[in-house]
C-alpha positions in Angstrom: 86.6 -68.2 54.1 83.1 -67.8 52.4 81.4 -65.0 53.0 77.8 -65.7 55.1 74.2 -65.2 53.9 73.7 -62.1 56.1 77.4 -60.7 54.8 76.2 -60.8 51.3 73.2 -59.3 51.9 74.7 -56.1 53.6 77.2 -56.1 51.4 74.4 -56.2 47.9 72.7 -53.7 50.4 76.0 -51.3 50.4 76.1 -51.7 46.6 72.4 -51.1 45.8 73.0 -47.6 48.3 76.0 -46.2 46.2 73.9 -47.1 43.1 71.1 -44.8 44.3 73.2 -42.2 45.6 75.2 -42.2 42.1 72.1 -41.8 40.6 70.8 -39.4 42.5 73.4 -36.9 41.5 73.4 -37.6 38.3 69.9 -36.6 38.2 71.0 -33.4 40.5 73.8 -32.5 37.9 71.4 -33.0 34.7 68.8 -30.6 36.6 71.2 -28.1 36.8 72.5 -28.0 33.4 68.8 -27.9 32.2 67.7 -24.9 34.3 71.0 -22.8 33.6 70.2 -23.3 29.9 66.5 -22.6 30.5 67.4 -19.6 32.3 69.7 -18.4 29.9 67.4 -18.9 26.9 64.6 -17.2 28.7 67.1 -13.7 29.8 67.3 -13.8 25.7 63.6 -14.1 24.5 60.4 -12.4 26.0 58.0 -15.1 25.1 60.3 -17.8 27.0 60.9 -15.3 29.7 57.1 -14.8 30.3 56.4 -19.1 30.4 59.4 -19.1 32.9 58.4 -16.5 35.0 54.5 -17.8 35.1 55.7 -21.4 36.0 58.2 -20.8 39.0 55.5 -18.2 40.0 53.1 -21.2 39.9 55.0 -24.4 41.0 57.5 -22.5 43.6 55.1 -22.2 46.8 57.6 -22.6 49.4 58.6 -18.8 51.0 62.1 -19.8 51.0 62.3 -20.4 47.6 60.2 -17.6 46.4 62.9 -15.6 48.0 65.7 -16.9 46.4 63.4 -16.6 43.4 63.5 -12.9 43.6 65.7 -11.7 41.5 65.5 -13.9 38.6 61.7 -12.8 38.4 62.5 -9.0 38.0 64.9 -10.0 35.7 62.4 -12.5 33.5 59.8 -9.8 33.9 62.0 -7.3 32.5 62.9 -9.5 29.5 59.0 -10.2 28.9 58.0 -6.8 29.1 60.1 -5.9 25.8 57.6 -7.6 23.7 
């Protein structure tokens, strides 16, 4: 039996939503792997610590994130203070 207008539709709909979803977290999983490298590069190297420190300061302006922010900061303005 063929499928109807409206049945292709919701079902191009149900495709195009995994699509988005799929890419979605692939974006997710390539943020991650960026900051842990970030992160880890700027733990090693004052000058990189300092940019980090200044830019989550800047661009994190939620209280809930400058919470979880905390500790990483103390830690990045650690680092930067050995240069």
């Amino acid at each position: 039996m063929a499928r109807t207008i409206d049945q292709q539709i919701a079902e191009a709909q149900a495709r195009l939503n995994r699509l988005k979803t799929r890419a979605k977290a692939t974006e997710t999983r390539r943020k991650i792997i960026v900051g842990a490298i970030v992160t880890t590069e700027a733990l090693k190297d004052p000058k990189i610590a300092r940019w980090m420190a200044a830019t989550l300061r800047k661009n994190a302006t939620r209280e809930v994130d400058q919470k979880e922010l905390t500790g990483l900061l103390a830690d990045l303005d650690a680092k930067a203070a050995e240069a």
